[in-house]
MARNU-380337 format. One record per residue (C-alpha): x, y, z; residue in three letters; chain; residue number from 1. Coordinates in steps of 0.05 Angstrom, whole numbers, padded with zeros to 5 digits. Layout:
<pts>
        X        Y        Z   guti   gunu   bapa
        X        Y        Z    ala      A    NUM
...
</pts>
This chain:
<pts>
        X        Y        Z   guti   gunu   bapa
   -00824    02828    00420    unk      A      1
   -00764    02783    00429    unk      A      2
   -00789    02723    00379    unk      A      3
   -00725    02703    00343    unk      A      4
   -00703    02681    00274    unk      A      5
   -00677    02615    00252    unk      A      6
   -00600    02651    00272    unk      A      7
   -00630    02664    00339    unk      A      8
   -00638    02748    00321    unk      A      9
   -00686    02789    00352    unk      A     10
   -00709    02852    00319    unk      A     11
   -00666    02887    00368    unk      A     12
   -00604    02840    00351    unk      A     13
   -00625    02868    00279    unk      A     14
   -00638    02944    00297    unk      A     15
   -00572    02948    00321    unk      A     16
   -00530    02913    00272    unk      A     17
   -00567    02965    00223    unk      A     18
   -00549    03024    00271    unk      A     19
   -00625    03038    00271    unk      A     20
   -00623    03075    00337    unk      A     21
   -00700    03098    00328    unk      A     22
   -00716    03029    00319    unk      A     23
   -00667    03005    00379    unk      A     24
   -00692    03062    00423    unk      A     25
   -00769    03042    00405    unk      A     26
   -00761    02967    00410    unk      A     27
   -00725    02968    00483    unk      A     28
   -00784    03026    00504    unk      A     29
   -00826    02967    00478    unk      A     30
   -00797    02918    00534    unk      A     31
   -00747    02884    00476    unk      A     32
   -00689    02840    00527    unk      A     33
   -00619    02867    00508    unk      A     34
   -00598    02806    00550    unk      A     35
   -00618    02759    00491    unk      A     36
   -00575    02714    00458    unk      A     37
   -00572    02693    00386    unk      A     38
   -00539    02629    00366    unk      A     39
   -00477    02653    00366    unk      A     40
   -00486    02666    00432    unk      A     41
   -00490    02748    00420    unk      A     42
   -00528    02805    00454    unk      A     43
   -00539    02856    00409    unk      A     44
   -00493    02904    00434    unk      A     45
   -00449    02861    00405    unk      A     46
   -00472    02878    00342    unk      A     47
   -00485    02947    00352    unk      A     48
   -00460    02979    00291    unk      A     49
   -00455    03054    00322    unk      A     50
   -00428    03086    00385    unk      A     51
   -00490    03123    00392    unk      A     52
   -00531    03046    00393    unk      A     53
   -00473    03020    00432    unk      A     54
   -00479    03072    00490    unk      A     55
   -00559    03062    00487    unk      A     56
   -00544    02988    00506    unk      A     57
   -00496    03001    00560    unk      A     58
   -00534    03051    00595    unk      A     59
   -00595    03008    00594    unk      A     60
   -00548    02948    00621    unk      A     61
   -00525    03007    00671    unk      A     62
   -00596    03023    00693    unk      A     63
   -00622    02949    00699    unk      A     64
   -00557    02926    00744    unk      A     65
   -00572    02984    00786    unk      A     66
   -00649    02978    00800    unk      A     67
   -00636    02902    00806    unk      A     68
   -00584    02918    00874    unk      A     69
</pts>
């Protein structure tokens, strides 16, 4: 799920560069890590090309920080 490409990319870094928020939305329902970093050091919300992908992301980060407390 979170095997990476020579750039360090995982197909969720990918999905939401694309704005592919069925494919984001699937791949993080899959267990994908949104806390991955690429070579350039990058989540992928940092490549999220949409608001819609963008606000996915956050409220995931939202969630996770708040089960983790």
């Amino acid at each position: 799920m979170d095997i990476q490409n020579m750039e360090g990319n995982s197909p969720l870094h990918v999905s939401s560069a694309r704005a592919n928020l069925p494919a984001t939305l699937l791949l993080l329902q899959a267990g994908a890590n949104p806390f991955l970093r690429n070579a350039k050091d990058k989540r992928p919300i940092d490549y999220s090309g949409s608001g819609e992908i963008r606000t996915v992301l956050a409220s995931f980060f939202s969630s996770f920080i708040s089960f983790s407390l």
